[in-house]
DRENVODREN-845301 format. One record per residue: residue in three letters; x, y, z of N, C-alpha, C in turn. Coordinates in steps of 0.02 Angstrom, whole numbers, padded with zeros to 5 digits, always signed. Each point is the difference from the previous one (the first is absolute). Layout:
% residues N
ALAXYZXYZXYZ;...
This chain:
% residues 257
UNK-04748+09135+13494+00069-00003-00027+00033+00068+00014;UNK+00079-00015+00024+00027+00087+00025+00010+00021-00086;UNK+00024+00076+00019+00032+00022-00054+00060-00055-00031;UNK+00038+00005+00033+00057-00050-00024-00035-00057-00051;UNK-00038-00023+00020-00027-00067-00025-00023+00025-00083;UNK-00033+00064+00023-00032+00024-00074+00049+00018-00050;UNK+00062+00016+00038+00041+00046-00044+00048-00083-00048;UNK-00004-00037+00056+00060-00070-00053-00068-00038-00040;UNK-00060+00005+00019-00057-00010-00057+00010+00041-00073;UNK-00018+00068+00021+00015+00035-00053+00076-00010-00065;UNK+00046-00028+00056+00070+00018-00048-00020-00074-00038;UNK-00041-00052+00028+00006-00082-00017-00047+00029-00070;UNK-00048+00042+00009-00062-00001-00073+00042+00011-00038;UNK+00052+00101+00013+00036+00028-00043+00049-00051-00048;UNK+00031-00037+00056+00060-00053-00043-00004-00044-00053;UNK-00108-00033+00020-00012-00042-00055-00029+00033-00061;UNK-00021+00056+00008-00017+00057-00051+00054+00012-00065;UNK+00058+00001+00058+00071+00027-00048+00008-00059-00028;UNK-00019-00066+00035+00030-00048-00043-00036-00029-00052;UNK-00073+00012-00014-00041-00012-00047+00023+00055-00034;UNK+00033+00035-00025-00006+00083-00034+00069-00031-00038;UNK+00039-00033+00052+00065-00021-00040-00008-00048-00043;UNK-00052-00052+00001-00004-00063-00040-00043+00030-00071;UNK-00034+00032+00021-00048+00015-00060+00063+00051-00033;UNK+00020+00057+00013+00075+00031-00048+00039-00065-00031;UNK+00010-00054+00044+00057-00044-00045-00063-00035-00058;UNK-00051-00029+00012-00034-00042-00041-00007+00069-00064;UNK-00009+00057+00009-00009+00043-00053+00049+00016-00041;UNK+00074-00006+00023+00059+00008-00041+00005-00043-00045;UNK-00024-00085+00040+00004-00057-00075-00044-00015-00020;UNK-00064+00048+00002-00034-00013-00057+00026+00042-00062;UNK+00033+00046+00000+00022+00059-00028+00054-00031-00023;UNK+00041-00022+00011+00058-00039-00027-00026-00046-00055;UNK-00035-00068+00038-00013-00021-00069-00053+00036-00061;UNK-00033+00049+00003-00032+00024-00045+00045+00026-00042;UNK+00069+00027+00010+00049+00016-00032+00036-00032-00030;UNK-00015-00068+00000+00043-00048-00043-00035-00008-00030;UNK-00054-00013+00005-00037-00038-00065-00041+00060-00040;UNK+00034+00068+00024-00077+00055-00064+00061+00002-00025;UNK-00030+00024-00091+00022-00022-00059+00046+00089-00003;UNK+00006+00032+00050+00042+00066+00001+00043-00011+00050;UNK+00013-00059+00018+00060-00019+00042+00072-00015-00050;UNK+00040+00025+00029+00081-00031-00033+00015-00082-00009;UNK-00054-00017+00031+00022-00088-00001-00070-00013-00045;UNK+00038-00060-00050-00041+00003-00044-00059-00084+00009;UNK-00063+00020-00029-00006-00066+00012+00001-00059-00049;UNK+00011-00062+00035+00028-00059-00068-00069-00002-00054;UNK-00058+00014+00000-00040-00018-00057+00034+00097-00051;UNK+00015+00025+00017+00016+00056-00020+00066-00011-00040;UNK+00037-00054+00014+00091-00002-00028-00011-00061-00038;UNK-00050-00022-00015-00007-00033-00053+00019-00011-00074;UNK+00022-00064-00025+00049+00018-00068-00060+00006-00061;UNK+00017+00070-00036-00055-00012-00060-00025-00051-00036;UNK-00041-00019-00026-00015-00049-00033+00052-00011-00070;UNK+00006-00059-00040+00047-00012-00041-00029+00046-00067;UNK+00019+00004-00047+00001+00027-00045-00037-00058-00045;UNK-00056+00031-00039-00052-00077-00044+00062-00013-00059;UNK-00006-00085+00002+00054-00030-00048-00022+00024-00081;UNK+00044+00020-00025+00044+00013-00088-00065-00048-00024;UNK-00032+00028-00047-00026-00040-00063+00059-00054-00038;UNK-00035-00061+00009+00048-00042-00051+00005+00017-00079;UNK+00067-00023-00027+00006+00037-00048-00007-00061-00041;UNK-00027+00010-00057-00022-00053-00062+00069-00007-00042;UNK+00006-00057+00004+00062-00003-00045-00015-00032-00061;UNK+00037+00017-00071-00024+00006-00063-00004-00093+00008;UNK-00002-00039-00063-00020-00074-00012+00060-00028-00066;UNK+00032-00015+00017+00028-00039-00054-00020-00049-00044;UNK-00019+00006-00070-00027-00036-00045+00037-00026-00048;UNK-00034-00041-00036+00014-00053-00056-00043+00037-00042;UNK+00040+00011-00072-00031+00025-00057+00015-00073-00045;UNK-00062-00055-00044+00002+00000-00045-00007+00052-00080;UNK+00043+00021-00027-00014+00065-00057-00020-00038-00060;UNK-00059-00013-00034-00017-00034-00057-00026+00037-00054;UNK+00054+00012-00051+00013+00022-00061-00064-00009-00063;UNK-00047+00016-00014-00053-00035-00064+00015+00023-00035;UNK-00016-00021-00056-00011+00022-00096-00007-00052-00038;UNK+00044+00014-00053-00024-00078-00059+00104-00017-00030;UNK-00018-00040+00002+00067-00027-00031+00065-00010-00061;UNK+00024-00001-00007+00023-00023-00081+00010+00082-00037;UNK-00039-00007-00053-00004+00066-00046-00033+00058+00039;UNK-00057-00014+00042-00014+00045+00019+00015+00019+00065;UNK+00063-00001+00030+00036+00006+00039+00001+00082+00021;UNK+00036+00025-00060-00014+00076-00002-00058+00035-00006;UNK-00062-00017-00017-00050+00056+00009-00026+00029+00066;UNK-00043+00041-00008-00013+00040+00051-00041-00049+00045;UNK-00019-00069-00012-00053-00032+00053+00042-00027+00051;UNK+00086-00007-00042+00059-00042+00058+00028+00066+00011;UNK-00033+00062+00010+00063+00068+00052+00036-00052+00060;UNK-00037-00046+00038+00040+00000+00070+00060-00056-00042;UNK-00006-00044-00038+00062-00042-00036+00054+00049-00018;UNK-00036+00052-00034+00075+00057-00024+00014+00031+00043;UNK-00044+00015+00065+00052+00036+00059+00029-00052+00059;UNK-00006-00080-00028+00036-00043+00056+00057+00015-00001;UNK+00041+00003-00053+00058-00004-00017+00039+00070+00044;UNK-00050+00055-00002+00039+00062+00039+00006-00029+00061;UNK-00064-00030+00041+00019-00018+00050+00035-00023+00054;UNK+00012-00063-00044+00071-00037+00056+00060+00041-00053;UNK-00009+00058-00019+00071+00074+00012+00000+00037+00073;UNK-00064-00008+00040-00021+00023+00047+00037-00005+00075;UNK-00020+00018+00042+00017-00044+00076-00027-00052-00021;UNK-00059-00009-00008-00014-00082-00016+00043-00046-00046;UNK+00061+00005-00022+00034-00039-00020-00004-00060+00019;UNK-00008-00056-00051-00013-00072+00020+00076-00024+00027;UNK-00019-00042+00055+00040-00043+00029+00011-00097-00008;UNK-00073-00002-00018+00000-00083-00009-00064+00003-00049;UNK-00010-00082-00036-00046-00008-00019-00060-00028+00034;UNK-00045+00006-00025-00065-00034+00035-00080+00020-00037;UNK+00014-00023-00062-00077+00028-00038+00013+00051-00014;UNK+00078+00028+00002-00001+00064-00022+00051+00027+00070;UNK+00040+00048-00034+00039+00034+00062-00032+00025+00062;UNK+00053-00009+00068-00034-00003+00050+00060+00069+00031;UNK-00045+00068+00006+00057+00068+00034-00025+00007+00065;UNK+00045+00005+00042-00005+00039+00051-00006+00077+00013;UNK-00050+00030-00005-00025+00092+00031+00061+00022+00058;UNK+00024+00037-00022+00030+00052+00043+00002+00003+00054;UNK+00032-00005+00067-00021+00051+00045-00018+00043+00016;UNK-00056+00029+00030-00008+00065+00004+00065+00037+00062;UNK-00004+00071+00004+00058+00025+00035-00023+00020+00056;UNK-00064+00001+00010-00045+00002+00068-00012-00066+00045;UNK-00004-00030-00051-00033-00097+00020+00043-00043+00011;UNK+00003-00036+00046+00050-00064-00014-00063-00057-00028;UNK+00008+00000-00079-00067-00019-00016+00028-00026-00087;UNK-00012-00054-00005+00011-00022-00073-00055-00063-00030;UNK-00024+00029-00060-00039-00038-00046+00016-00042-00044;UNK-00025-00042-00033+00015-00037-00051-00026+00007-00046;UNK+00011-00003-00068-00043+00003-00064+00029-00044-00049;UNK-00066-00050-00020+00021-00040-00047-00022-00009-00057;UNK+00029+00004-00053-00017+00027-00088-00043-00055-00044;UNK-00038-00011+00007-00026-00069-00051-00029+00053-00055;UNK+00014-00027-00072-00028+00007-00053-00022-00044-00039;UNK-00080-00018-00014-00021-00024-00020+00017-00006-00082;UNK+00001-00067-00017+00004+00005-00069-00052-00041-00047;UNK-00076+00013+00040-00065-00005-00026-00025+00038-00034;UNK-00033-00007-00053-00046+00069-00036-00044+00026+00049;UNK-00002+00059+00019-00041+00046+00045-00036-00030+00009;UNK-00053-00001-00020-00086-00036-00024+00001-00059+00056;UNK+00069-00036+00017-00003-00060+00019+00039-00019+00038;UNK+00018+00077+00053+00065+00005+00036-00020-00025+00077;UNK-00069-00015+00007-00018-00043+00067+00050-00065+00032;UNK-00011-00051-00057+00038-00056+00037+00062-00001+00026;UNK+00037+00070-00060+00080-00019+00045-00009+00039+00033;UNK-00034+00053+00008+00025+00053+00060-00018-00048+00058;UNK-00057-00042+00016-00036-00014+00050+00065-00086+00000;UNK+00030-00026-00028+00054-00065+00002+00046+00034+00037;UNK+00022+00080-00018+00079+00039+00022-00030+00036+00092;UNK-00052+00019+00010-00002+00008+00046-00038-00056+00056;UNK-00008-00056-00017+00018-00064+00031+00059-00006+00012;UNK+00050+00002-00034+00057-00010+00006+00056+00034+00029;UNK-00028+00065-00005+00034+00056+00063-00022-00019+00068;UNK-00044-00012-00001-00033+00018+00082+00006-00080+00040;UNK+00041-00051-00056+00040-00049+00043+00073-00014+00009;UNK+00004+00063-00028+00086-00007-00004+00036+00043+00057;UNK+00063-00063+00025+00041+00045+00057-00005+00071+00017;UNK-00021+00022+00062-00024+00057+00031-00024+00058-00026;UNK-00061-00046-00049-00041+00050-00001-00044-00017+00069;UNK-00026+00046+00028-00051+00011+00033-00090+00017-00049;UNK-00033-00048+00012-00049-00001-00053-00049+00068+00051;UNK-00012-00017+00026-00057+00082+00022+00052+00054+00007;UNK+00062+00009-00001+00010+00050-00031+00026+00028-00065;UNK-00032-00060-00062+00017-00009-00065-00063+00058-00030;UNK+00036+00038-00054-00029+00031-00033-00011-00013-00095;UNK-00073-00023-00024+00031-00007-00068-00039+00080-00030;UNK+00052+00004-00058+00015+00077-00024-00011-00009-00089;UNK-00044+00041-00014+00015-00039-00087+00003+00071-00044;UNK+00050-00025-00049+00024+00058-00018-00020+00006-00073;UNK-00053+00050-00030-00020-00016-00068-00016+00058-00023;UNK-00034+00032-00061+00005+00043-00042-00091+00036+00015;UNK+00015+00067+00002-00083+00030+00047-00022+00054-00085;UNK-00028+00000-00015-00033+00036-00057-00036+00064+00031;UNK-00010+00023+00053-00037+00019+00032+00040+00051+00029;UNK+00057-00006-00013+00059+00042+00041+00051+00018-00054;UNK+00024+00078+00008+00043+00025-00050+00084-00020-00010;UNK+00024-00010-00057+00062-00024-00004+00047+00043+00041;UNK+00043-00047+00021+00044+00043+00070-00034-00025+00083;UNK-00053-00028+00001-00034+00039+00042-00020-00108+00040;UNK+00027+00011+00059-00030-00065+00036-00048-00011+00050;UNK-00052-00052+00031-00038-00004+00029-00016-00048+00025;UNK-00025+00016+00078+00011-00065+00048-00071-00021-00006;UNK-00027-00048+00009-00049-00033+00023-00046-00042+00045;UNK-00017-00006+00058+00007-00053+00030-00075-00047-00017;UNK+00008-00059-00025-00064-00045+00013-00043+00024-00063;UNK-00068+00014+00013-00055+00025-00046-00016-00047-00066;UNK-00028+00026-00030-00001-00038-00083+00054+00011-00013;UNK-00009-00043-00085+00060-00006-00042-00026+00067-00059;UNK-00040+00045-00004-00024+00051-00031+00007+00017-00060;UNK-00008-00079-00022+00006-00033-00078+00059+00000-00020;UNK+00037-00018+00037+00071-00029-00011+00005-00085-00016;UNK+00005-00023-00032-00007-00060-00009+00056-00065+00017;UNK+00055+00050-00004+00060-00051+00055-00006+00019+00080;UNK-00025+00048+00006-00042-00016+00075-00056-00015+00029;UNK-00046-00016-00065-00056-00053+00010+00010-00053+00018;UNK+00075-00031-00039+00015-00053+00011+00045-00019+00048;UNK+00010+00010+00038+00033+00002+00046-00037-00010+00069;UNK-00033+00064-00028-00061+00003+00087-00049-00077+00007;UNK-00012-00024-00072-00028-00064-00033+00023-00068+00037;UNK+00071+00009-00002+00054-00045+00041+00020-00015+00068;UNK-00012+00076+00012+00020+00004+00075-00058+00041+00057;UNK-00059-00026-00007-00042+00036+00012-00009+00020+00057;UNK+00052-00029+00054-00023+00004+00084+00074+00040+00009;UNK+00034+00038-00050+00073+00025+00006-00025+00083+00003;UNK+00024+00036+00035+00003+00069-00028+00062+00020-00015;UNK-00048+00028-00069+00077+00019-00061+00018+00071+00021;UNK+00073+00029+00004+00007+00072+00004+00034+00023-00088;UNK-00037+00025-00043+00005+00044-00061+00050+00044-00013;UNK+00034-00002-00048+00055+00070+00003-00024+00021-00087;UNK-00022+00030-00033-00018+00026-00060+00033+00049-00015;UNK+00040-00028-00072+00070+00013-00026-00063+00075-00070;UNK+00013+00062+00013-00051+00014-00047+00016-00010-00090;UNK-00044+00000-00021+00015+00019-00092-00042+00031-00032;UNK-00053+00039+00038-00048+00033-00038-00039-00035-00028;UNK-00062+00037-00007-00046-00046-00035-00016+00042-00082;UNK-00006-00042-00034-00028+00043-00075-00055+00036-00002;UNK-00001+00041-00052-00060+00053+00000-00058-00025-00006;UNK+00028-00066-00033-00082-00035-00040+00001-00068+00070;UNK-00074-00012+00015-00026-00034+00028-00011-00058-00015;UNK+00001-00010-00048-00044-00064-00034+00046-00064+00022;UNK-00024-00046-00005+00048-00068+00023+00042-00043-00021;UNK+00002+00009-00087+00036-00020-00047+00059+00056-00007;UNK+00007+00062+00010+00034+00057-00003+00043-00006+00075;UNK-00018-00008+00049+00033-00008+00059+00043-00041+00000;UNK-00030-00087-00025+00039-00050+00017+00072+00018-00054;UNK+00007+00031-00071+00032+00029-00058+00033+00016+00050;UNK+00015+00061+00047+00017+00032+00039+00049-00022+00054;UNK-00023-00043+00030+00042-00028+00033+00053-00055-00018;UNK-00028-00019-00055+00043-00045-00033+00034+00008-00040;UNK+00033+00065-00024+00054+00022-00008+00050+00050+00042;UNK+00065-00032-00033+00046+00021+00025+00013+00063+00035;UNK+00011+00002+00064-00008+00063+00037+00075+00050-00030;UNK-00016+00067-00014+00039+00042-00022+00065+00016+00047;UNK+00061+00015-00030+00061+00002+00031-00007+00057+00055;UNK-00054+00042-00026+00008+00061+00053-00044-00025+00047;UNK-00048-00045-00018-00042-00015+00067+00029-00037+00050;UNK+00048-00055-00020+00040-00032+00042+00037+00037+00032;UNK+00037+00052-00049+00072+00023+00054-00065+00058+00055;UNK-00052+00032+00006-00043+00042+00042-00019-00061+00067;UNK+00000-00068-00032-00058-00046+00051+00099+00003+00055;UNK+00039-00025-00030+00073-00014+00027+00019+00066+00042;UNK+00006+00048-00007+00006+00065+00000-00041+00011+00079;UNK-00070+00016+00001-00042+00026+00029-00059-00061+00033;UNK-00007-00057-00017-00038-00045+00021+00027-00055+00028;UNK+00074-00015+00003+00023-00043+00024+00018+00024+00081;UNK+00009+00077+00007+00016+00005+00058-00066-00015+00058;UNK-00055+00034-00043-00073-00013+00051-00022-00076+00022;UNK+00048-00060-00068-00028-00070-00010+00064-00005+00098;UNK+00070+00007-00015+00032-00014+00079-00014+00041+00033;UNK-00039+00056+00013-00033+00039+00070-00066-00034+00029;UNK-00034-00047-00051-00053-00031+00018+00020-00086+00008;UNK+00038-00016-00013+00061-00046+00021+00013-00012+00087;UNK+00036+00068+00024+00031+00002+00052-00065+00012+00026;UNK-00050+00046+00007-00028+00022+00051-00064-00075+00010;UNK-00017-00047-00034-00026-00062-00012+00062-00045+00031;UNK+00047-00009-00007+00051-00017+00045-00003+00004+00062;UNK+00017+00051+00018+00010+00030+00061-00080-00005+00075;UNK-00056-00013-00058-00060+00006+00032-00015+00057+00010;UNK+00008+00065-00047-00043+00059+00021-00049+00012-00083;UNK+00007-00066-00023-00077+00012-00057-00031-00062-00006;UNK-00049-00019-00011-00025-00061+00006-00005-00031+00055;
């Protein structure tokens, strides 16, 4: 081969040299390009990266109070002994429907509607029966009157409450107390009662009058069976009637019982 021949050999290697040198520079620019889109220190962002936060966990539901049916059932003894200390809840009926509970209709006894509360769009019912059985023997009507509530126009019977309202020895004059269920804790108009209505749970409100110094059982019953004193009434009216409608409304409303 002349020179000549060697020299357009030579320029033919040089040319494909340059041109492999050029392909591999371009294939190296886009690999470099896309590594720049997708690293996480690039200006362009990537879509698992612009993702919308997750929602916020849903609000606790809020319990809303229960609207109830109060039967309110009054015990003691009748007639003459109307006024002693065993009928306190008979001598404080009368304050009562002075109350918000002011009677509206009859039905075994006045029937009031509870207040609104100013928080609640929320209203109770309360209905007044007073028995006019001798204590001892206040089962049958209480248990005839709350038959007779819990079929009458809109009551709602599971959300009927019966409430009995009677005289607590056990508790100081002035002074009231809720109860729910339990014994009758030798109460004997709530012996009889529980006697009557035995598959009912009773809710208690105990009107107090003190108990005497002397224990004995002939001295007690003396005790209650007279006439409760003017000052003990106007203290039970005074100071025990307000605790008898705070345990009212909040039994109402469903935040006792």
């Amino acid at each position: 081969m002349g020179i000549k021949g060697r020299r357009r050999q030579r320029q033919r290697r040089e040319q494909q040299q340059q041109h492999i040198l050029d392909q591999n520079q371009h294939s190296s620019d886009e690999t470099t390009c896309e590594t720049a889109e997708f690293s996480p220190s690039s200006s362009s962002t990537s879509p698992l990266l612009s993702l919308p936060p997750p929602p916020p966990p849903p609000s606790p539901a809020v319990e809303m109070p229960i609207a109830r049916h109060i039967l309110l059932c009054a015990i003691g003894n009748p007639g003459a002994l109307l006024a002693t200390r065993h009928s306190a809840a008979h001598i404080l009926l009368p304050h009562l429907a002075s109350t918000p509970l002011s009677p509206s209709r009859r039905h075994g006894g006045p029937t009031a509607t509870g207040p609104a509360l100013e928080t609640e769009s929320l209203s109770y019912t309360t209905t007044i029966f007073q028995s006019t059985s001798f204590m001892n023997l206040s089962g049958p009507a209480v248990a005839k009157a709350w038959k007779t509530f819990k079929t009458s126009p809109g009551i709602t019977p599971l959300n009927s409450l019966l409430v009995i309202l009677h005289d607590e020895l056990e508790v100081a004059v002035g002074r009231a107390k809720y109860k729910k269920g339990g014994s009758a804790g030798g109460h004997n108009g709530l012996s009889s009662i529980a006697a009557s209505l035995p598959d009912v749970t009773i809710h208690k409100i105990g009107l107090g009058i003190s108990r005497p110094k002397s224990h004995e059982r002939d001295d007690v019953a003396d005790y209650v069976l007279r006439p409760m004193p003017h000052k003990d009434v106007e203290r039970m009216v005074e100071t025990a009637l307000p605790q008898v409608l705070e345990f009212l409304r909040r039994l109402g409303t469903g935040k006792l019982g």
